[in-house]
C-alpha positions in Angstrom: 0.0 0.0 0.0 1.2 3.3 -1.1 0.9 6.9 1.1 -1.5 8.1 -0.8 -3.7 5.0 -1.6 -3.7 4.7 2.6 -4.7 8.5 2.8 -7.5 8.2 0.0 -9.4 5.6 2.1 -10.3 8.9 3.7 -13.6 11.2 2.8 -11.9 14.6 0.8 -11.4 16.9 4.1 -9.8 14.6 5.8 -7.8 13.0 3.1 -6.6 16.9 1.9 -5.7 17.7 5.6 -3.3 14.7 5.4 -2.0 15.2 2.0 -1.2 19.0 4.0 0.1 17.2 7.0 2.3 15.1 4.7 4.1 17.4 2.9 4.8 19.7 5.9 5.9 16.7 7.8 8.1 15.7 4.7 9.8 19.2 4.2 10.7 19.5 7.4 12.5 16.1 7.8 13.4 15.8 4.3 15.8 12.9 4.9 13.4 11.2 6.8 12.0 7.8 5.4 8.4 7.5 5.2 6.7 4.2 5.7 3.6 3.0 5.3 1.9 1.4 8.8 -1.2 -0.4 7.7 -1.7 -1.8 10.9 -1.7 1.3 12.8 -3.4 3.0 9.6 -0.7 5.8 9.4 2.6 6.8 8.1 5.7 7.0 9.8 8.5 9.0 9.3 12.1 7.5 10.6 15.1 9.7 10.7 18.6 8.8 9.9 19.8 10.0 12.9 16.7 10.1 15.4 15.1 6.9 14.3 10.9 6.6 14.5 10.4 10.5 14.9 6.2 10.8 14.5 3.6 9.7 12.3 0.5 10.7 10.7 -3.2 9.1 11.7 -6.1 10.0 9.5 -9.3 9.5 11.3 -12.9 9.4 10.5 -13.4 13.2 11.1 -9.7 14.6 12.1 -5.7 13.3 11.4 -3.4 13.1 14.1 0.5 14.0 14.1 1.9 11.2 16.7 5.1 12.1 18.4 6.8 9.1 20.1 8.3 10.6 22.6 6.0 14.2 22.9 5.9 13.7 26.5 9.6 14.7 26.5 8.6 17.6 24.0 8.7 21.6 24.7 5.1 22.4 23.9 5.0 26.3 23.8 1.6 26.6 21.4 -0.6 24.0 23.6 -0.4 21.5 20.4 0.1 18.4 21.8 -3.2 16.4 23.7 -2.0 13.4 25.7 -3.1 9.8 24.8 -1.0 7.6 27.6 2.4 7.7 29.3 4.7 9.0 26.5 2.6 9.5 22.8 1.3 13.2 22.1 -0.8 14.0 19.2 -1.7 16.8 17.4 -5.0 16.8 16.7 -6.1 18.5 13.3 -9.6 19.0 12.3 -10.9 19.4 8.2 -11.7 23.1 8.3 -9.1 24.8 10.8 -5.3 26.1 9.7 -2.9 24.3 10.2 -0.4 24.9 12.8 2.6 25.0 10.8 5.5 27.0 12.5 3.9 25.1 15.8 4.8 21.6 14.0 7.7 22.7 12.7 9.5 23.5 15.9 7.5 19.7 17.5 9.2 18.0 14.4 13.0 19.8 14.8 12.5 19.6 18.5 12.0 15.6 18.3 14.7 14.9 15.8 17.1 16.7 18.4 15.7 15.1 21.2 16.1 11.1 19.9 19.0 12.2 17.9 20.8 12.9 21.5 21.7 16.3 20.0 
């Protein structure tokens, strides 16, 4: 299964806001690989240097950005919404901006973080 054939399982909004979340994710880790997770139903991206850095979740009515380790994460903006011990999401709804500079400074603040840097 391909990125975009797991993402188009989606109704438009949804599968549009992940396509968005996708290529933000991507340009800000642009030597990150990105792998397909159908079992979870979401792509990761792994980093050369920070290994398994977050992944994206489409959802029946919102997509979620899944840090591994957000509990460890500076969260200045309020982005992140806890889901157990050590995973933080963003949650995105169809309809409302995206928080780009916010996810941008998650994403480079993760790769530091596992990278040891």
């Amino acid at each position: 299964m391909s990125p975009e054939e797991l993402i188009a399982e989606h109704v438009a909004p949804v599968a549009d806001l992940a396509r968005e979340l996708r290529t933000l994710v991507r340009a800000a880790m642009a030597d990150a690989e990105e792998r397909v997770y159908p079992g979870w139903h979401g792509l990761g991206y792994i980093h050369p240097e920070a290994g398994y850095v977050c992944g994206i979740f489409p959802r029946g009515d919102h997509v979620r950005l899944g840090f591994e380790h957000g509990h460890l994460l500076p969260d200045p903006d309020g982005l992140l919404t806890a889901a157990g011990s050590q995973v933080r999401y963003v949650v995105v709804q169809p309809g409302t901006t995206l928080p780009a500079t916010g996810i941008r400074d998650l994403i480079a603040d993760a790769v530091e973080l596992r990278a040891g840097r």
